[in-house]
C-alpha positions, 0 to 999 in steps of 0.5 A: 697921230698918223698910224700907218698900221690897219690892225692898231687904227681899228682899235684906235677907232674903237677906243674913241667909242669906248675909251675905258674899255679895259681889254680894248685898252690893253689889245691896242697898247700890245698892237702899238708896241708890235709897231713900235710906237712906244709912247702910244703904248706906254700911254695907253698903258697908263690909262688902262692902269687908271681903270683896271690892274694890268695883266702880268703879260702888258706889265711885261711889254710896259717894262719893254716898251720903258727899255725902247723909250731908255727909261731903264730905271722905270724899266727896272722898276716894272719888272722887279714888281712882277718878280714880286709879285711871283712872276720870276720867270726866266724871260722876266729875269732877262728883261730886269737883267738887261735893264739892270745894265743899261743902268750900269747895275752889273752885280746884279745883271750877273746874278739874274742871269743864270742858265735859264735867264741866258737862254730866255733870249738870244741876247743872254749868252753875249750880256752875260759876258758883258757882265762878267767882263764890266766886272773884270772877272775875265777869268771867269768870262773866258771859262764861262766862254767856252761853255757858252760857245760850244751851246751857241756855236752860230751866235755871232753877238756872243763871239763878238763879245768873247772876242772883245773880252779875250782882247782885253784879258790880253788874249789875242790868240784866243780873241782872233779865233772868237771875232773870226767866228763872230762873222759880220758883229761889230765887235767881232770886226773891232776886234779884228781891226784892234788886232790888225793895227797891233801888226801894224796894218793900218790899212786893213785896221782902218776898213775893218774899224768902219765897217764895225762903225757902219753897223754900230756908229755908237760903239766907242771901241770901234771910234777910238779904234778907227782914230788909233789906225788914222794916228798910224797912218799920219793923219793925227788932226782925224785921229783926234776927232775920232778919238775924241768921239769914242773917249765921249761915248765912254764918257770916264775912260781914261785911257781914251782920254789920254789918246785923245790928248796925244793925238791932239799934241800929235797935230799941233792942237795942244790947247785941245790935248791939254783939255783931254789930259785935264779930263783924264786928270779929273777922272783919276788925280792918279793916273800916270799918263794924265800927269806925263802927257801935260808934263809934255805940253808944259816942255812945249809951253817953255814952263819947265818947273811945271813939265818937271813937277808933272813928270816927276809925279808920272814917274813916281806913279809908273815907271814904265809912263810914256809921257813922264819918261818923254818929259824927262828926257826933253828935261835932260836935253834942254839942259836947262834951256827952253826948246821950240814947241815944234823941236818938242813934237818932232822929238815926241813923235820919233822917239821911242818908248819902252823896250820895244822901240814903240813911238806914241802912235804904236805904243797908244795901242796898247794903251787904249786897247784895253777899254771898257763896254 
């Protein structure tokens, strides 16, 4: 192993000589997780574990160093042992908090976190809100916020996450005001960039969505954002693979999903939209829009009876689907006769939805806005 580090290769040569040394084991295994070779602490670790009870501080770093490896149940596991074992102190609650939602566990990410759990780290105020917004308590998210905003003023990551909530509580007064103090966080300016293409400035959406992407390239908001501004501006084949990204980052989105397929419908790739619209399907049978937007595609296919069995079920499912309403008025102009593929999607794309006059593009803002962590 090359180890550039003078302090940590003393102690490697050290443990040559005597490798069961307990202390030795343990000073080397802190040195290596302050350089952040994680396999070669944890490693150490479990050697020193073979010949001696480690100390609640190593236990402490081994749990840090299985969150550095995203072996968050391992983690989990570790620091649940030393609240165990009475040592539940606040940072070890942050630390079990934090690998409690990296496994999706945010019940009890919320429990942990209390007052002096959140101030244990300048990660805990902005987790907290995370929590409570993955649990869609937005309401008390964005009293709690206020709070949290007045004890940590500068905490950029916290107003990030205040500005991203607010956005999905449907705040966008109030999520402007956070992402503007959140300065440079990327969710802070996915937040803005989210509210800049719902005022239809898809330029400064689009700079704002990459600059978020820049600092955070595994943030889906700021990918399915990014798509949303390149659908605006009529580039609907890069809006499908940026869309497509962030809906697989989040995984089981369903509004993710169903942009993507219509992005995909939008640049003429409706075999790859009818595979978005199925995921979607298979993520919730009763999702309205998966039903509407392959009632879409079957109009485009020429198979009608199928376009009217999905737009009926869109509609029975939400009045207000955007895909169910479109099939249904393609139903009632082809009078019964088959319309080419293309005449489908110019129709698509120019006609309006909803009482606001929206097209697909601008009404998939709305849609997708409202998206997970």
């Amino acid at each position: 192993m090359d180890v550039a580090n003078p302090h940590l290769q003393r102690r490697l040569r050290f443990l040559e000589q005597d490798p069961r040394n307990p202390t030795l084991l343990a000073d080397t295994a802190v040195a290596a997780f302050e350089v952040g070779l994680l396999d070669l602490c944890a490693d150490l670790i479990d050697r020193l574990t073979a010949v001696a009870e480690p100390s609640p501080a190593l236990l402490n770093v081994q749990g840090l160093a299985a969150i550095g490896q995203h072996q968050f149940e391992r983690a989990a596991e570790i620091f649940e042992k030393l609240r165990a074992e009475g040592h539940d102190d606040p940072a070890v609650r942050f630390n079990l908090a934090w690998a409690k939602a990296m496994t999706g566990d945010f019940v009890t990410t919320d429990v942990l976190l209390d007052d002096d759990a959140i101030a244990a780290s300048p990660r805990g105020p902005a987790l907290k809100i995370h929590a409570l917004h993955h649990l869609e308590r937005y309401e008390d998210a964005l009293t709690l916020g206020l709070s949290l905003a007045e004890r940590y003023p500068d905490d950029r990551a916290l107003m990030g996450a205040l500005a991203t909530l607010a956005m999905d509580a449907e705040r966008a007064d109030l999520s402007r005001i956070y992402a503007e103090r959140a300065g440079d966080d990327p969710e802070g300016l996915a937040a803005l960039a989210m509210l800049a293409l719902g005022e239809q400035d898809a330029p400064t959406s689009a700079k704002l969505f990459d600059r978020a992407i820049a600092q955070a390239p595994h943030n889906p908001r700021a990918w399915i954002g990014k798509g949303l501004a390149l659908l605006a501006t009529g580039d609907p084949a890069s809006a499908a693979e940026a869309i497509d990204r962030g809906a697989d980052l989040f995984g089981d989105h369903l509004g993710s999903w169903i942009a993507s397929g219509w992005a995909h419908f939008m640049s003429g790739a409706n075999d790859h939209a009818r595979t978005s619209f199925e995921r979607a399907l298979e993520i919730d049978p009763n999702f309205a829009e998966s039903h509407g937007g392959l009632a879409v595609l079957d109009m485009a296919a020429g198979r009608t009876e199928s376009a009217r069995k999905h737009s009926e079920i869109a509609l029975r499912l939400d009045r207000k689907s955007l895909g169910g309403a479109l099939a249904k008025s393609m139903l009632l102009q082809a009078e019964g006769k088959d319309i080419a593929a293309e005449r489908i999607r110019e129709i698509a794309l120019s006609m309006p939805i909803g009482p606001d006059g929206q097209t697909i593009a601008q009404a998939l803002s709305g849609l997708s806005g409202r998206t997970r962590q």
